[in-house]
Structure formats: C-alpha cells, structure tokens
KOLGUVEX-779387 format. One line per 2 residues: their letters; for each residue x, y negated, z negated of N, C-alpha, C. Coordinates in Angstrom, 3 decimals, decimal comma, m for minus. Layout:
A) X/Y/Z/X/Y/Z/X/Y/Z ~ ... $
//
This chain:
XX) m35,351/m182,264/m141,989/m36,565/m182,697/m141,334/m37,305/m181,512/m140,747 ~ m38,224/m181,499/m140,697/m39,534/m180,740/m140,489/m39,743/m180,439/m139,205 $
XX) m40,188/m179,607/m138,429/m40,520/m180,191/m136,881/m41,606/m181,010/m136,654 ~ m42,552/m180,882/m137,086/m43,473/m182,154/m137,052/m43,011/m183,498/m136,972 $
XX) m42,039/m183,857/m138,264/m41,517/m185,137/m138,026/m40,907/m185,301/m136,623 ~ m40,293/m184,589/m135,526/m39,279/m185,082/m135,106/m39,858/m185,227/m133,761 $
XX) m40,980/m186,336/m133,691/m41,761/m186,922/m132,981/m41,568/m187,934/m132,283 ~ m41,298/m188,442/m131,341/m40,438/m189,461/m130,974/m40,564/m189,858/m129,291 $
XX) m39,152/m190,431/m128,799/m38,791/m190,695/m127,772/m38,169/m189,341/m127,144 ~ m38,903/m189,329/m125,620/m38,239/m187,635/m125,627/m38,585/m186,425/m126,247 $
XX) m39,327/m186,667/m127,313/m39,842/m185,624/m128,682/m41,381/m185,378/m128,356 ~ m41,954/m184,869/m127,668/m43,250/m184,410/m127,828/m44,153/m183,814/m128,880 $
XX) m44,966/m183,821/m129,389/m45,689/m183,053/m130,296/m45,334/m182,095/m129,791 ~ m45,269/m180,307/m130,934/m45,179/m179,448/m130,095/m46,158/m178,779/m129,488 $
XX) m47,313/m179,305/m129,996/m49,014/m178,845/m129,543/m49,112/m179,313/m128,510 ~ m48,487/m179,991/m127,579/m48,674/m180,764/m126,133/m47,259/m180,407/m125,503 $
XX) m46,177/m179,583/m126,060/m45,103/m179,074/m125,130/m45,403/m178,225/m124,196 ~ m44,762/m178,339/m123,165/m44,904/m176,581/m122,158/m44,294/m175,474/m122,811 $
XX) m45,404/m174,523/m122,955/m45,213/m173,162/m123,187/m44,499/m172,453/m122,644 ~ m43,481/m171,407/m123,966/m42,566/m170,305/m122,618/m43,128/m169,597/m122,111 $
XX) m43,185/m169,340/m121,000/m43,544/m168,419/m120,119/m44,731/m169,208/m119,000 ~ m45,270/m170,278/m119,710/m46,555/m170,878/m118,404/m46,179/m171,936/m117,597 $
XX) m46,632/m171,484/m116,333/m46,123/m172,750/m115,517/m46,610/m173,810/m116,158 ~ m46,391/m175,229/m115,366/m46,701/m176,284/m115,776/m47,541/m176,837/m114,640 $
XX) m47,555/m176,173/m113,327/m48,611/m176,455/m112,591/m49,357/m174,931/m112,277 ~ m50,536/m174,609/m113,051/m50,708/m173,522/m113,094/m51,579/m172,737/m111,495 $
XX) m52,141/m174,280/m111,194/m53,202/m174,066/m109,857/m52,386/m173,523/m108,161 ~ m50,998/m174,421/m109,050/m50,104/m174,186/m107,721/m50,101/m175,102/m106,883 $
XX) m49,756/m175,327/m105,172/m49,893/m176,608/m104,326/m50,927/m175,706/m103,576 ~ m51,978/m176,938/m103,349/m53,327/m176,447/m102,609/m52,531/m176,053/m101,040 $
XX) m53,619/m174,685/m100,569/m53,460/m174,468/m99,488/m53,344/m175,190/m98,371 ~ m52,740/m175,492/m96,976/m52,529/m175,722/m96,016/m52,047/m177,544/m95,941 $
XX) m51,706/m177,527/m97,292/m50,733/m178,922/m97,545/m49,588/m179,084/m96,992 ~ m49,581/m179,576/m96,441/m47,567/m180,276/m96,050/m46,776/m178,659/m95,370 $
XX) m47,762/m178,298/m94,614/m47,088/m177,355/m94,199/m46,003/m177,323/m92,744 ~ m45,819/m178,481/m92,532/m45,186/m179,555/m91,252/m44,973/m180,932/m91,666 $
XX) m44,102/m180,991/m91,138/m43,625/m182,397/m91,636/m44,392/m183,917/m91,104 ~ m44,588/m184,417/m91,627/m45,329/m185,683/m91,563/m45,065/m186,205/m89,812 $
XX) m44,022/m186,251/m89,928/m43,696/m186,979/m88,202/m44,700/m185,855/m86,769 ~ m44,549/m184,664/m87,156/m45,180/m183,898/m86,388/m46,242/m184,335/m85,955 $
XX) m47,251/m185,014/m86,642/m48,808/m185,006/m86,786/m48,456/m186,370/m85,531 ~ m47,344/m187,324/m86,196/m47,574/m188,706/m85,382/m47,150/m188,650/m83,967 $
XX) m45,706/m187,633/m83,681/m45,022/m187,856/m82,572/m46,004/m186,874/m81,851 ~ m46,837/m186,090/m82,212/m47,880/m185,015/m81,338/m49,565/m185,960/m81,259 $
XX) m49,238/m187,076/m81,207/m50,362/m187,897/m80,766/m50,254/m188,421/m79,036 ~ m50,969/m188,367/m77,948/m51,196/m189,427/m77,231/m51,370/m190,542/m77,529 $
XX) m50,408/m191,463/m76,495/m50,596/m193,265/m76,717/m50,709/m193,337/m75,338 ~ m50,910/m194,825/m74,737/m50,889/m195,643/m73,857/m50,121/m196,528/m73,630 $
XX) m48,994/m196,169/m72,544/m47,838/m197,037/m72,160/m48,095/m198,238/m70,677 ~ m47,421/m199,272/m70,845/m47,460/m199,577/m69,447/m46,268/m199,976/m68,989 $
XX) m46,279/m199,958/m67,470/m45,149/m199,432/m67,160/m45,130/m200,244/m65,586 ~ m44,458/m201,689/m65,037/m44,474/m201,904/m64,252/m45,963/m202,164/m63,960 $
XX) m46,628/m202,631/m65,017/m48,529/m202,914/m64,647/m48,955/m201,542/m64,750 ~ m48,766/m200,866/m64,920/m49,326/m199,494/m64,668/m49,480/m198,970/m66,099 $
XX) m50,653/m198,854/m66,200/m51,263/m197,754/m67,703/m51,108/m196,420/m67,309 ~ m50,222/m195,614/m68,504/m50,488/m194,153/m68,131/m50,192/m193,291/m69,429 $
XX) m50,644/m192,607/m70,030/m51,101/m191,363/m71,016/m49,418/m190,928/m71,341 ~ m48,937/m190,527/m72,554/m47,738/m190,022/m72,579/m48,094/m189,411/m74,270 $
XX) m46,749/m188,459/m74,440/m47,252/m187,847/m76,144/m46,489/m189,887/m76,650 ~ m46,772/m189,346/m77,875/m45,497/m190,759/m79,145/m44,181/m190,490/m79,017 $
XX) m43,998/m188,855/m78,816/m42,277/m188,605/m78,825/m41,861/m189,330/m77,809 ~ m42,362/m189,071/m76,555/m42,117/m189,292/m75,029/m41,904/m191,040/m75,093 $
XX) m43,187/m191,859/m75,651/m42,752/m193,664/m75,713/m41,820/m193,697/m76,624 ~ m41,491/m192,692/m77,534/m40,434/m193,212/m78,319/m38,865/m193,070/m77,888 $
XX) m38,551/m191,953/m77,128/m37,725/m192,053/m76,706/m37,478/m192,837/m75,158 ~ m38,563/m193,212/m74,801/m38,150/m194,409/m72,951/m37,864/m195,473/m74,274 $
XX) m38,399/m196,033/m75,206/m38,553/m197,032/m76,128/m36,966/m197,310/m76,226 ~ m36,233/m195,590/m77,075/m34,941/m196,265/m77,262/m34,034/m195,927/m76,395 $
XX) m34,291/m194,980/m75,370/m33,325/m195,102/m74,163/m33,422/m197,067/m73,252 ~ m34,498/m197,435/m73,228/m35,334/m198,937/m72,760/m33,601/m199,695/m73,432 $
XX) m34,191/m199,461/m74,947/m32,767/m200,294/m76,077/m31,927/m199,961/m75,503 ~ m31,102/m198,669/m75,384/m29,876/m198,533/m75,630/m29,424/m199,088/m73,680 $
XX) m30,761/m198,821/m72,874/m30,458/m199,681/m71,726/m29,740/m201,599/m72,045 ~ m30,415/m201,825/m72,283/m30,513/m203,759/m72,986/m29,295/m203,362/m73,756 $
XX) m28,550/m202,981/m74,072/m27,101/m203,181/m75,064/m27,271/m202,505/m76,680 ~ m28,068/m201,847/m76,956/m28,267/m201,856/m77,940/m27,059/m200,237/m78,031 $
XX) m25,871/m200,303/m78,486/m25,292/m199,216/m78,599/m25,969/m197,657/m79,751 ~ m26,334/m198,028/m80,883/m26,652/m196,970/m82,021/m28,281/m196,339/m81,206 $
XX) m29,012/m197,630/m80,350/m30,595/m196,622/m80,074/m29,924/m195,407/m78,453 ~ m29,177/m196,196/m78,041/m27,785/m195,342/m76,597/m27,542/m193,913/m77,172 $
XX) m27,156/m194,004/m78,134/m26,144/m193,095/m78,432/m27,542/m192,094/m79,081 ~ m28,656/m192,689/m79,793/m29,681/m191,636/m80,231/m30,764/m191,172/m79,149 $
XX) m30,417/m192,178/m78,161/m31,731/m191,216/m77,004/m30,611/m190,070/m76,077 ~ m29,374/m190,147/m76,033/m28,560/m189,636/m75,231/m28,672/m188,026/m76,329 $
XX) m28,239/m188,277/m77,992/m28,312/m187,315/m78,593/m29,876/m186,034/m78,318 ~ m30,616/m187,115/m78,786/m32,252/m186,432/m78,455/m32,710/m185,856/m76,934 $
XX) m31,946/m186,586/m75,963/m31,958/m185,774/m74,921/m31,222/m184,665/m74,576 ~ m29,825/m184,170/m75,272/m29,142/m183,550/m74,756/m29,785/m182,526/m75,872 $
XX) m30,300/m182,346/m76,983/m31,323/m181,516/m78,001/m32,290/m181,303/m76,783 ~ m32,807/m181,919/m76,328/m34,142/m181,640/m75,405/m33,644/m180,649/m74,552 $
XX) m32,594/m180,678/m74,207/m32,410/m180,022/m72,658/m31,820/m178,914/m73,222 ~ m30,846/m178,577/m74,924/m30,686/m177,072/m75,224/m31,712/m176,388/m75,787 $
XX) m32,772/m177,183/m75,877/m34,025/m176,743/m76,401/m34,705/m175,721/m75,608 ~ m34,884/m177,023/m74,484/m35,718/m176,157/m73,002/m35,340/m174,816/m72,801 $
XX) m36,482/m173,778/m72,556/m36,129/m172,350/m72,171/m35,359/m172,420/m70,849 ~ m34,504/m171,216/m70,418/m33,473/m171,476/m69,147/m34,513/m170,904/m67,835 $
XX) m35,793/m170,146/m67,921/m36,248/m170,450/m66,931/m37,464/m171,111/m66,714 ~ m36,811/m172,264/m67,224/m38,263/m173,605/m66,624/m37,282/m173,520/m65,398 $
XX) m36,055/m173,922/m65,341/m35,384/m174,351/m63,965/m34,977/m175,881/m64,213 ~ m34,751/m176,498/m65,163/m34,339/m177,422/m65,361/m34,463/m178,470/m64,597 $
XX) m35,175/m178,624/m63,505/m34,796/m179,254/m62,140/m35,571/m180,493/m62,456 ~ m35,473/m181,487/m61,273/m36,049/m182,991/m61,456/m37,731/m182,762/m61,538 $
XX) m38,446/m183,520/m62,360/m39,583/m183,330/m62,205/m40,173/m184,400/m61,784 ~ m39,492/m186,044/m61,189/m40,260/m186,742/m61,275/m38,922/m187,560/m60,306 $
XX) m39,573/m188,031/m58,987/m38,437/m189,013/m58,125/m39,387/m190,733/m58,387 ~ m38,195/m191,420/m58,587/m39,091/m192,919/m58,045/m38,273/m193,327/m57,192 $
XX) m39,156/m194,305/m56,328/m38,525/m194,811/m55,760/m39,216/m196,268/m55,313 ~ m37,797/m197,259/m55,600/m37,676/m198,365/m55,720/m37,868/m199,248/m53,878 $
XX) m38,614/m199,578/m53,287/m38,282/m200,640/m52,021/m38,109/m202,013/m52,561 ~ m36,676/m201,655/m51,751/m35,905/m203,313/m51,971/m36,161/m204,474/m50,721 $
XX) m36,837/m205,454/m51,048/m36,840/m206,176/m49,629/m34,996/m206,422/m49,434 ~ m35,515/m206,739/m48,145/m34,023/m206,996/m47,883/m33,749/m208,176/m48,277 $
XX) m32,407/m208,510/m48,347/m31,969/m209,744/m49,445/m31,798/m209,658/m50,576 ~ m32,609/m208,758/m51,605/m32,726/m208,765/m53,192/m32,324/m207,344/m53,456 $
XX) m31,759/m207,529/m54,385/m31,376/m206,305/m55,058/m31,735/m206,108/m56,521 ~ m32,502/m207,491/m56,973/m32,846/m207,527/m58,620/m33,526/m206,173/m58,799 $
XX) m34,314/m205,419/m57,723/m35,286/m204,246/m58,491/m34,390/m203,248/m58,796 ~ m33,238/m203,373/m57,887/m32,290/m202,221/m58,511/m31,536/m202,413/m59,500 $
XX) m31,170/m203,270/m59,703/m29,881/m203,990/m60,302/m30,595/m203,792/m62,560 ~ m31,314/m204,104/m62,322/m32,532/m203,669/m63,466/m32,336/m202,199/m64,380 $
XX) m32,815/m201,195/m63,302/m33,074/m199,668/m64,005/m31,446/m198,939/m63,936 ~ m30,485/m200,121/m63,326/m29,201/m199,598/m63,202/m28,494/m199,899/m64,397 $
XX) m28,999/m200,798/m65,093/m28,148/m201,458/m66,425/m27,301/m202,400/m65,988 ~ m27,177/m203,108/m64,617/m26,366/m203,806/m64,289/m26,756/m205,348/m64,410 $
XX) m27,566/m205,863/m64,515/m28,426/m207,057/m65,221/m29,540/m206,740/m65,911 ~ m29,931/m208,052/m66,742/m31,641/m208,081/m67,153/m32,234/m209,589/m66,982 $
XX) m33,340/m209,298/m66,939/m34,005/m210,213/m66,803/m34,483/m210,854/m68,393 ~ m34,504/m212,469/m68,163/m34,879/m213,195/m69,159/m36,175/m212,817/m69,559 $
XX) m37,059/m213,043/m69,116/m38,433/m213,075/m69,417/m39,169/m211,543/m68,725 ~ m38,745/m210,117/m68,982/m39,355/m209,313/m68,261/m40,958/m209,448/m68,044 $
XX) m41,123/m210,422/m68,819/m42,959/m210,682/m68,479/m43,261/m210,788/m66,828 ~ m42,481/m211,929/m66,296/m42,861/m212,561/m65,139/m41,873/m211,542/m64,214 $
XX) m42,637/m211,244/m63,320/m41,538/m210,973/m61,848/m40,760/m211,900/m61,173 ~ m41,239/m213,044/m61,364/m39,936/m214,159/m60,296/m38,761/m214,531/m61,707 $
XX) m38,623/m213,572/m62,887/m37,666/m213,936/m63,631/m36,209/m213,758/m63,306 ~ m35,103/m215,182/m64,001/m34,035/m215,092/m63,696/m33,604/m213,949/m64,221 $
XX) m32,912/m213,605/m63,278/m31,663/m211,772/m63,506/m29,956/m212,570/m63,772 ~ m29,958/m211,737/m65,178/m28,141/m212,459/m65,461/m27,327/m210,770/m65,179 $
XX) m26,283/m210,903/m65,277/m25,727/m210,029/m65,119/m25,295/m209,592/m66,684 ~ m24,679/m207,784/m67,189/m24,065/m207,288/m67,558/m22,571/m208,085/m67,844 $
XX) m21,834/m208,072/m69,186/m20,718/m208,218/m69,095/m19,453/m206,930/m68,480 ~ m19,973/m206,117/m68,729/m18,935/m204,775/m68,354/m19,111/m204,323/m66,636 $
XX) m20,486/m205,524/m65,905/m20,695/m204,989/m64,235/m19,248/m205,763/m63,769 ~ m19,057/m207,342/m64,587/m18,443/m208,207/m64,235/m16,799/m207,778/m64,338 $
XX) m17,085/m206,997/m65,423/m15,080/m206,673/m65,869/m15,158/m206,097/m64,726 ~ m15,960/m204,824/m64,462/m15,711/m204,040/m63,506/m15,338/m204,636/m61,680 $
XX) m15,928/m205,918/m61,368/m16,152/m206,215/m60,231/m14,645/m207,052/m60,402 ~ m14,610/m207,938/m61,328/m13,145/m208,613/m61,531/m11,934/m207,522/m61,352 $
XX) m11,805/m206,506/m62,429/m11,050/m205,622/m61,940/m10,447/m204,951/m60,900 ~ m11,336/m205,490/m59,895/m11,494/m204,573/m58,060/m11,436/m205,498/m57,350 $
XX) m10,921/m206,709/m57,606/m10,226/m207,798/m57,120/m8,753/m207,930/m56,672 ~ m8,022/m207,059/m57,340/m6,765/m206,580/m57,637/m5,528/m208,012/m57,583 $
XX) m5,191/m208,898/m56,187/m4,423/m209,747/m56,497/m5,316/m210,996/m56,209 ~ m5,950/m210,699/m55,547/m7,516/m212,469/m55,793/m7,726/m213,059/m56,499 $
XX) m7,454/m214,047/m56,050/m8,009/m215,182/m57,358/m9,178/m216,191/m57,059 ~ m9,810/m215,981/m57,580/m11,255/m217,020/m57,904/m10,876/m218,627/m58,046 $
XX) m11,862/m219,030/m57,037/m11,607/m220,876/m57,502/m12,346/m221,210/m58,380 ~ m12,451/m222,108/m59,181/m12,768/m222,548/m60,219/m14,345/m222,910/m60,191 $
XX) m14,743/m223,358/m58,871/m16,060/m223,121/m58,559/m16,759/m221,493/m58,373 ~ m16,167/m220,896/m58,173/m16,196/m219,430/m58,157/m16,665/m219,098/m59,437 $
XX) m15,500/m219,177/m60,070/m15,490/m218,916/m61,197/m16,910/m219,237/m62,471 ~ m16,811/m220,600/m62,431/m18,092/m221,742/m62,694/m19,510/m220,470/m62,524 $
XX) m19,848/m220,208/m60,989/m20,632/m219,584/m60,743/m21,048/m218,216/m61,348 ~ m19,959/m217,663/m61,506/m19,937/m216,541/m62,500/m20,488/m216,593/m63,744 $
XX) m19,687/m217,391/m64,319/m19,590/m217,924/m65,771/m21,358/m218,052/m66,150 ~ m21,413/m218,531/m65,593/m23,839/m219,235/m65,676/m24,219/m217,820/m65,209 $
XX) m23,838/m216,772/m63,993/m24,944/m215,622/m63,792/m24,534/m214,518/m64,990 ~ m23,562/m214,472/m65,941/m23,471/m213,705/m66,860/m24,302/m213,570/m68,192 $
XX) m24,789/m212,908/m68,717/m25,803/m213,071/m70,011/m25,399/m213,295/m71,291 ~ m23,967/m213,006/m71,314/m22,926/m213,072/m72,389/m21,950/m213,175/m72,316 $
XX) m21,824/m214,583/m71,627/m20,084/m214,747/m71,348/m19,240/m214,569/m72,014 ~ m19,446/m214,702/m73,791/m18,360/m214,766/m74,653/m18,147/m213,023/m74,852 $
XX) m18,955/m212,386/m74,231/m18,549/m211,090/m74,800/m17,577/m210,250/m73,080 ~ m17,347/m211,005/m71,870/m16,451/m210,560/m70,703/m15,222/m210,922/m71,457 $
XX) m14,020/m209,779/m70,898/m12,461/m209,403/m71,215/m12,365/m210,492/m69,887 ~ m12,209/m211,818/m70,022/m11,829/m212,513/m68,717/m10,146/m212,333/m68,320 $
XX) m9,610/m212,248/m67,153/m8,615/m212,033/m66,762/m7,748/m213,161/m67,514 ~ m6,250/m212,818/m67,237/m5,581/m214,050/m68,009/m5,308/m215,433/m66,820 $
XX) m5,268/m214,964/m65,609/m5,332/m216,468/m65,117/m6,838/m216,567/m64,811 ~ m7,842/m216,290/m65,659/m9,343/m217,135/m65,541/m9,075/m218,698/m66,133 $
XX) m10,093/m219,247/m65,637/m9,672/m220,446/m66,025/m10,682/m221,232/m66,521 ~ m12,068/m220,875/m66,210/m13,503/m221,186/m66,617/m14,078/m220,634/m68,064 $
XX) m14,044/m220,541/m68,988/m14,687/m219,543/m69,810/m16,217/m220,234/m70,545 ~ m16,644/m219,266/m70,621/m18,464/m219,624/m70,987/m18,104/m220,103/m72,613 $
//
C-alpha cells in the first residue's frame, strides 16, 4: 500500500499532518493569560457580610474562611479541620514582625440570668432558628459528656435526666453513662 491509501481512522492525509520541526501552535499562548490562578481574581474581591445585624466590607478569602470556621463551629468536622489548616498556613505565612498580636477584642454583655450569648461563639450550644434572637438554644453533645463526666458518683433522677434529654440537639449522638436511664 501506498501512503496515500493509508487514510483512515487515526490516519491523516499527509498534506494536513504536523510538520517536523513546526510547532502546532505557532502564535503561542497570548500574552498576560492565566498568569494566576483563577481563584486569585475571586478570593481578592470585596463582599458584604452581616454579622449580628451589622453590614461590614471584608476580602472573599476572609467570608470564606468565618464561613467554614462558622461550619466547622455547628459540627461540621472536614470544614473544622480546613479552617484550622488555613489558619495555621495564615499565621506561618505572616511576616514575624507584624507582632502577631490580637487585632480585634469583642465583647459580649451578658444580662444577668442568660448565658445563651456566650454559650453560642463558645460551641457549647446552637440555636434553632439563628434568624430570631428569642431562639431556642439546645446544647452540644460533647458540653453534656463533659458536664456528666464531672458528676463523678451523682446520679440524676429521671426527671433530671428527662430534662436533659429535650435541652440536647442530638441526643442519639451523647456517650450516656451506663446507669442513665432516659435516652432520647
């Protein structure tokens, strides 16, 4: 067979093959293309967060990471473990004389009686409906192991217990003691 014939699948004419020696993109990639990676352009944007009613200016990186530190607050273990990673990158990043120091205090007034405003940014409950402020606050399963634990020979009455059982957010997921006697 001829080379002409051997035209085909895979087989190009050879009048339309690439030549030895010439590129195949001869123009090259146009100047100042893709010279940064796509995310750059987005996470180096200003957005608008709110925050406790409050509107305020932040970069995209900055809402993205309160976003999944926010998650990994609420239980979410894999967004935990990636804002903890991205922060501890942040902080070998930082030059050593910024001074590393706090740049920003809040502070919370608790009326007396309530402790829901703390109990919140502590990870120790959440609230059902964070929309509304008079929302019910359940507790953490791991505040509860912890508080059961520090009980040491006490035992809970069954109304006790009861009471527990309803302020928890996930009863089926508390290590309940073995003489509990209530379980959600």
């Amino acid at each position: 067979m001829s080379e002409a014939s051997e035209v085909g699948y895979r087989r190009p004419p050879t009048s339309t093959r690439f030549q030895k020696g010439r590129s195949g993109n001869p123009k090259g990639r146009p100047r100042g293309r893709h010279n940064r990676p796509p995310y750059e352009a987005i996470l180096g944007q200003t957005v608008s967060i709110k925050e406790d009613g409050v509107e305020r200016r932040v970069s995209a990186a900055e809402a993205f990471l309160l976003y999944m530190t926010k998650r990994g607050l609420d239980g979410d273990g894999a967004a935990a473990r990636y804002a903890l990673t991205a922060i501890e990158e942040a902080r070998a990043a930082r030059p050593a004389e910024s001074g590393g120091g706090v740049t920003t205090i809040v502070r919370c007034f608790v009326e007396p009686g309530t402790v829901n405003m703390a109990l919140e940014p502590l990870g120790m409950a959440s609230k059902l409906d964070r929309y509304r402020p008079s929302a019910r606050m359940m507790l953490e399963p791991w505040i509860v192991e912890m508080a059961l634990a520090r009980l040491g020979d006490r035992r809970l009455t069954p109304g006790e217990q009861e009471t527990i059982v309803r302020a928890v957010r996930t009863p089926h997921k508390v290590k309940w003691p073995d003489w509990w006697e209530v379980k959600g």
